[in-house]
C-alpha positions as CSV (number, residue, x, y, z in Angstrom):
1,X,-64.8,-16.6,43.6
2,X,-65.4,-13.3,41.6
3,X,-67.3,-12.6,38.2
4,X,-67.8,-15.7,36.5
5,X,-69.7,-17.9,38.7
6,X,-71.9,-15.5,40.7
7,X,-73.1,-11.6,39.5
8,X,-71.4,-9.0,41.6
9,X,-74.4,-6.9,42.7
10,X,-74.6,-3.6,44.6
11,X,-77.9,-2.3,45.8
12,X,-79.5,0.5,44.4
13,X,-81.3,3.7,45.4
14,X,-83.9,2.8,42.2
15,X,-84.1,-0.6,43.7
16,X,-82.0,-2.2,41.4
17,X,-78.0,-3.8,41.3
18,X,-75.9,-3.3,39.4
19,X,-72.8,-5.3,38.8
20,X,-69.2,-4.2,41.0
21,X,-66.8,-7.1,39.8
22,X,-64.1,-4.5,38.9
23,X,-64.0,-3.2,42.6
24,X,-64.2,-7.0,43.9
25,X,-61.2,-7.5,41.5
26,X,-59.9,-3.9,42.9
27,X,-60.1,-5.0,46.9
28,X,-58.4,-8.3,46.2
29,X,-55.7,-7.0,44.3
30,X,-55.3,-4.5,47.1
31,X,-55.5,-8.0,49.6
32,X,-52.5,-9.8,47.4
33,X,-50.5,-6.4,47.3
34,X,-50.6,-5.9,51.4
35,X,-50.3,-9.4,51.8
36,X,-47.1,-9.6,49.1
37,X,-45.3,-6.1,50.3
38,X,-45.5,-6.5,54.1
39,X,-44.0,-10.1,54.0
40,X,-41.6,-9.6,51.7
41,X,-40.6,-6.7,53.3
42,X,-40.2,-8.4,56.8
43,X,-39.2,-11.6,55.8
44,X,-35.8,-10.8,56.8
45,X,-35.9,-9.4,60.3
46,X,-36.6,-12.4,62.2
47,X,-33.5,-14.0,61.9
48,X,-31.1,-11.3,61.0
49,X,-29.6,-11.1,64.0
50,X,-29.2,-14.7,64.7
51,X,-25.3,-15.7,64.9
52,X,-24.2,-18.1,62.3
53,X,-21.1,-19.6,60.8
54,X,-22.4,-19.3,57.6
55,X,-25.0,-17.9,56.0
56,X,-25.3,-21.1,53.9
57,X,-27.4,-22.3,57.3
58,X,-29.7,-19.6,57.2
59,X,-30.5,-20.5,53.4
60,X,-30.9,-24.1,54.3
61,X,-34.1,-23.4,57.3
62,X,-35.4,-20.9,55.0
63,X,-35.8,-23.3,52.1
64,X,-37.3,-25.4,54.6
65,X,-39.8,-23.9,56.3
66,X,-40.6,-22.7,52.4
67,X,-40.8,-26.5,51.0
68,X,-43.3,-27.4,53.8
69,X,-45.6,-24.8,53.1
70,X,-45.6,-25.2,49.4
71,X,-46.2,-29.1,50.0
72,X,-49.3,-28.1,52.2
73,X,-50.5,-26.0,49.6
74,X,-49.8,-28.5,47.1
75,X,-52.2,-31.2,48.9
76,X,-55.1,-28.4,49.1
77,X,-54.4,-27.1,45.6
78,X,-53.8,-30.3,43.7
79,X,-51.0,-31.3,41.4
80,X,-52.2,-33.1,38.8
81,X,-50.3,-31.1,36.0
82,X,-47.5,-31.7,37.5
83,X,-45.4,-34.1,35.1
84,X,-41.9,-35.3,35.1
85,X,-41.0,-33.2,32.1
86,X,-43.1,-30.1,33.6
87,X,-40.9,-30.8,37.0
88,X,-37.5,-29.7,35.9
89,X,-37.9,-26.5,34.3
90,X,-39.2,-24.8,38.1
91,X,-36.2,-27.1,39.7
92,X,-33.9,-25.1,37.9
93,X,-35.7,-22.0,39.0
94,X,-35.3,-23.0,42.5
95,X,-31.5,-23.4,42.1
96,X,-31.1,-19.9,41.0
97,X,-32.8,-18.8,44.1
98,X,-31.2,-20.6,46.5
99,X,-27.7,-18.9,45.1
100,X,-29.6,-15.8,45.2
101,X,-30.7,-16.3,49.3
102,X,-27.3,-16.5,50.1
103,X,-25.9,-13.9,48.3
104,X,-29.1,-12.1,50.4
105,X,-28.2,-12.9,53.8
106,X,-24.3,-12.2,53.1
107,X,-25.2,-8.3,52.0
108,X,-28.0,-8.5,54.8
109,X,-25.2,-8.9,57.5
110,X,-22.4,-6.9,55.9
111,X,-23.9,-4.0,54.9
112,X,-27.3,-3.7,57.1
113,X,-30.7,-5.4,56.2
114,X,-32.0,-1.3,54.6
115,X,-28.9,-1.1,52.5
116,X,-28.6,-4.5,50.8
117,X,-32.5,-4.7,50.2
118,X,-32.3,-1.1,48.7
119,X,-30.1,-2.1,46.0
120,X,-30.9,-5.6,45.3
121,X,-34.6,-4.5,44.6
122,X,-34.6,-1.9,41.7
123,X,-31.9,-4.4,40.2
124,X,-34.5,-7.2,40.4
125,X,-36.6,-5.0,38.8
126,X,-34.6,-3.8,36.1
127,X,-33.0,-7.2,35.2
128,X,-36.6,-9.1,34.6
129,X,-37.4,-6.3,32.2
130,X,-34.5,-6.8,30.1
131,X,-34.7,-10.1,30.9
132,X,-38.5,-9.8,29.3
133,X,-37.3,-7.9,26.3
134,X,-34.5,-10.1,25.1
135,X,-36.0,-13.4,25.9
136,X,-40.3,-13.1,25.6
137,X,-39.9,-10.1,23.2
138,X,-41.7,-7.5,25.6
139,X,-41.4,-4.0,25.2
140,X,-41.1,-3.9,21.6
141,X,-40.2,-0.5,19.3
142,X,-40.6,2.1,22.5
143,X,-41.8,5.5,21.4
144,X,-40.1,8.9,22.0
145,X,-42.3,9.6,25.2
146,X,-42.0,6.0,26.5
147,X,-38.0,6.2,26.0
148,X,-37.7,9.0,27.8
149,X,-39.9,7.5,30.8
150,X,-37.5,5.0,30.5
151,X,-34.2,6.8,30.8
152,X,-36.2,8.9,33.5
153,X,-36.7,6.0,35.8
154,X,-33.6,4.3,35.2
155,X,-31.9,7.4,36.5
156,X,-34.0,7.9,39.7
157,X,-33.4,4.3,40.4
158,X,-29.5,5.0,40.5
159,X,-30.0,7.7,42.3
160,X,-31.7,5.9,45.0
161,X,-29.6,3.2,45.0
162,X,-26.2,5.5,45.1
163,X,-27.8,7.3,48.2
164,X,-28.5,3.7,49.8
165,X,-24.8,2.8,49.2
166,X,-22.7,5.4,50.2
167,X,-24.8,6.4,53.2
168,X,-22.9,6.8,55.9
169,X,-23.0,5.9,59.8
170,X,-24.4,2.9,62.1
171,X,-22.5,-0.6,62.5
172,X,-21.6,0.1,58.8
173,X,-18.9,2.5,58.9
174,X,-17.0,0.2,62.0
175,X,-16.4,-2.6,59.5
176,X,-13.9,-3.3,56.6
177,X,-13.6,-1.8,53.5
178,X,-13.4,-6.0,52.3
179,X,-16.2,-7.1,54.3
180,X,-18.6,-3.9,52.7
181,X,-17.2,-4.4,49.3
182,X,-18.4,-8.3,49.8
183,X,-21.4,-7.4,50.3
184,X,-21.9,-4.8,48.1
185,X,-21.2,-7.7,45.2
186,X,-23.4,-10.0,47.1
187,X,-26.5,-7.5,47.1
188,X,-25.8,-7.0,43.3
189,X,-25.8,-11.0,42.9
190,X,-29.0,-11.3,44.7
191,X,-30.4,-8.2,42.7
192,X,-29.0,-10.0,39.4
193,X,-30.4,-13.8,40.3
194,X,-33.7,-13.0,42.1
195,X,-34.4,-11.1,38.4
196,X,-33.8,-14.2,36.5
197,X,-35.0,-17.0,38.4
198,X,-38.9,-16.8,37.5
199,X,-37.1,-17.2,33.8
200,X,-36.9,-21.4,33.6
201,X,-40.4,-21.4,35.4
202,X,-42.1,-19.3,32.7
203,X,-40.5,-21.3,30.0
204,X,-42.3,-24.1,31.1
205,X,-45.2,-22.3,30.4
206,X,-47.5,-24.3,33.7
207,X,-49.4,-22.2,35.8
208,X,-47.4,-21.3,39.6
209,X,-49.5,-22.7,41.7
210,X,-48.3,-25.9,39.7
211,X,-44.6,-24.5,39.3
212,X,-44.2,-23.1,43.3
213,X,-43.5,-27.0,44.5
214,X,-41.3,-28.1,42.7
215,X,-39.3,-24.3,42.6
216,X,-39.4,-25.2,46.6
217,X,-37.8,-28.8,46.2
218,X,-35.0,-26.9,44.3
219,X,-34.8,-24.1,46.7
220,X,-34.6,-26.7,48.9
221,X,-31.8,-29.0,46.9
222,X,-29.5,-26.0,46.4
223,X,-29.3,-24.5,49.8
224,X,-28.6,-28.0,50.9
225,X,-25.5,-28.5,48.4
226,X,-24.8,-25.0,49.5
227,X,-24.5,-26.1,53.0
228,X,-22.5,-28.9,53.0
229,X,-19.9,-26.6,51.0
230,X,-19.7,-24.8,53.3
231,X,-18.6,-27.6,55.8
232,X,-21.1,-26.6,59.2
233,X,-23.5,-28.4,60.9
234,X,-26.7,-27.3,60.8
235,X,-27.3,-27.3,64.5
236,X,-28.4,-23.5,65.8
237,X,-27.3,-22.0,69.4
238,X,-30.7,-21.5,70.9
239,X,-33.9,-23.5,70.6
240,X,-35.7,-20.2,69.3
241,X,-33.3,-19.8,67.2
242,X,-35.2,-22.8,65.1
243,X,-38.7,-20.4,65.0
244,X,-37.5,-17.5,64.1
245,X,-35.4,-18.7,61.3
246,X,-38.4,-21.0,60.1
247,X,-40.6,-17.5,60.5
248,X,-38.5,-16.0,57.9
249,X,-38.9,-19.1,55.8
250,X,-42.8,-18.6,55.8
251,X,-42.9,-15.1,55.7
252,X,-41.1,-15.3,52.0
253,X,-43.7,-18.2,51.3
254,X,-46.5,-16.2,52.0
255,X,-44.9,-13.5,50.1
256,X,-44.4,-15.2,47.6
257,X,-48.2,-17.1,47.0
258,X,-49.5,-13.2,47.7
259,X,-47.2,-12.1,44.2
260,X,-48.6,-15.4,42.8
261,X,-52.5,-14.1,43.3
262,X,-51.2,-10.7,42.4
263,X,-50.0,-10.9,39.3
264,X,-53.6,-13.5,38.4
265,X,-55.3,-10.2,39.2
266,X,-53.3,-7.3,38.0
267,X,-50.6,-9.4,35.3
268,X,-47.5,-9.8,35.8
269,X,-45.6,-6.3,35.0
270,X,-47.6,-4.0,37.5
271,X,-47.5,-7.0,40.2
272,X,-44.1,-7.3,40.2
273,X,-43.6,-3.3,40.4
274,X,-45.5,-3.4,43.3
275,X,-43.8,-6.3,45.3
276,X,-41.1,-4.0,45.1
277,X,-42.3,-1.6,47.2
278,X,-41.2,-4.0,50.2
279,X,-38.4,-2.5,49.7
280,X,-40.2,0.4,52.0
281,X,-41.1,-1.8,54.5
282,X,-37.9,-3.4,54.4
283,X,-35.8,-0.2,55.0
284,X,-38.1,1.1,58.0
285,X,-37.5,-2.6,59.5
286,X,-34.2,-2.4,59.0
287,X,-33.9,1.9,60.8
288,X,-36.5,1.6,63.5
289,X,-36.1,-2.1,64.4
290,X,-33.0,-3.5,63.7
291,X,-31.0,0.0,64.2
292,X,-29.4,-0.5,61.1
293,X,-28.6,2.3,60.5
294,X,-30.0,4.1,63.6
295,X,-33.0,6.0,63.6
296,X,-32.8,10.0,63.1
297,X,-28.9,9.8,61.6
298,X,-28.0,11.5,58.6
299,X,-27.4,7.7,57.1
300,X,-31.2,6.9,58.2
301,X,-32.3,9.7,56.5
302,X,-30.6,9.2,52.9
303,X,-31.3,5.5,53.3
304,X,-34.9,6.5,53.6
305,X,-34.9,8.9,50.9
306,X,-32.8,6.2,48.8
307,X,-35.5,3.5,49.2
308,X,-38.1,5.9,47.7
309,X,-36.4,6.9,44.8
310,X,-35.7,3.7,43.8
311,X,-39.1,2.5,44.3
312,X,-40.2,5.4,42.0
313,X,-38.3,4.4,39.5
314,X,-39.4,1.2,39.7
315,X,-42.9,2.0,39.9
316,X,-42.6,4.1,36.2
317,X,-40.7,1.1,35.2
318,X,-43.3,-1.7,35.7
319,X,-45.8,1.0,34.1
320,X,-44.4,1.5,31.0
321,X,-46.3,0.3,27.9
């Protein structure tokens, strides 16, 4: 596919062709980046309103659903650099985000599915590119322009994320002050751990086609441990409870392999900006559909205005040089 084995022509009005693998490499970066924001931003919804005990179940058919899909794709795509020494770095990865899927589903429940994705995606954002500076020695000796883009986004980022919070109305205000402060700590964990777990897979330095299985066995591994903590059966109410739960295990797959063809087109800064912008797509899932909050409120409205912000900021993140 693409540039190297086969010329990219265009017809001519001299009757000639001329070469378009930049705008190949263009539509197909557009492809991954549909593909990566509209699953990762609807992931969630399918079995948000599913009643559980725990939320340690939910993590458990998530990891699943994700584990037979990256198996599948492991048969078709081949693992033959997969060693036993290449194996545990991605494991590792896959523990982190199997902490980070529950602390997830906790904020998704306690403080509405717009709210917690809101501030647990600027975070991942911000944390991989410290994360990048300290550890992989990115970013290095910013200039006056560039630090001042920085400070600028960082800023519009709390902003958005301070809107998102302290919006106001819906099932929201009706609960706690404990149960929202919970999950205001769990939307910060998940926005801490989801921007660290790619970090033991890129230290083993394998390509992620390679790394995604076994970063799925150890999704899968943790959310198991994570269940039997927490002492309840896996067993689900209703029969379709099983689909859509095992929907929102593929629809972060999916997601996921889109960010992996992403970031092979585009590299790895500007794809991961733009994965974030699910959090769009996320917050209109969570107004329109879910009700959470409820469509034309005054807390609809700053959670809206919240989500852009932060994906702003985001954006001039991931785009700084």
């Amino acid at each position: 596919m693409g540039c190297r084995s086969t010329p990219c022509m265009l017809p001519s009005r001299y009757g000639s062709g001329l070469p378009d693998c930049h705008s190949e490499k263009h539509m197909l970066g557009i492809l991954y980046a549909l593909i990566t924001v509209l699953a990762w931003g609807t992931w969630l919804a399918p079995s948000q309103n599913i009643p559980l005990k725990d939320q340690q179940i939910r993590v458990f058919y998530v990891a699943s659903a994700n584990l037979l899909l990256a198996f599948v794709i492991g048969l078709f795509q081949g693992l033959s650099g997969l060693t036993g020494s290449v194996f545990w770095m991605p494991f590792a990865g896959g523990l982190v985000w199997a902490v980070s899927g529950l602390c997830a589903f906790t904020a998704s429940a306690r403080l509405g599915l717009a709210r917690a994705f809101g501030i647990w995606a600027p975070l991942n954002i911000i944390v991989s590119l410290i994360c990048g500076r300290l550890l992989f020695g990115e970013f290095q000796n910013p200039g006056r322009s560039t630090l001042s883009l920085l400070l600028l986004a960082v800023a519009i980022i709390i902003a958005g994320v301070l809107l998102m919070v302290f919006a106001k109305g819906g099932v929201e205000e009706h609960r706690p002050k404990k149960v929202l402060v919970t999950g205001l700590f769990a939307a910060l964990g998940a926005g801490v751990l989801w921007g660290i777990y790619f970090i033991p897979i890129k230290m083993a330095g394998v390509s992620m086609w390679i790394a995604a299985f076994p970063m799925a066995v150890g999704i899968f591994v943790g959310s198991t441990v994570l269940m039997f903590l927490a002492g309840q059966p896996p067993r689900l109410d209703h029969p379709g409870h099983y689909l859509r739960i095992g929907i929102t295990g593929l629809l972060w797959s999916v997601g996921n392999y889109g960010m992996l063809l992403l970031v092979g087109r585009i590299g790895a800064g500007k794809g991961f900006t733009i994965a974030q912008l699910s959090v769009v797509v996320n917050a209109l899932v969570g107004i329109y559909w879910l009700k959470e909050p409820p469509p034309r409120t005054r807390a609809a409205h700053m959670t809206l205005v919240g989500c852009v912000l932060a994906t702003v900021g985001g954006i001039l993140l991931g785009n700084l040089k």
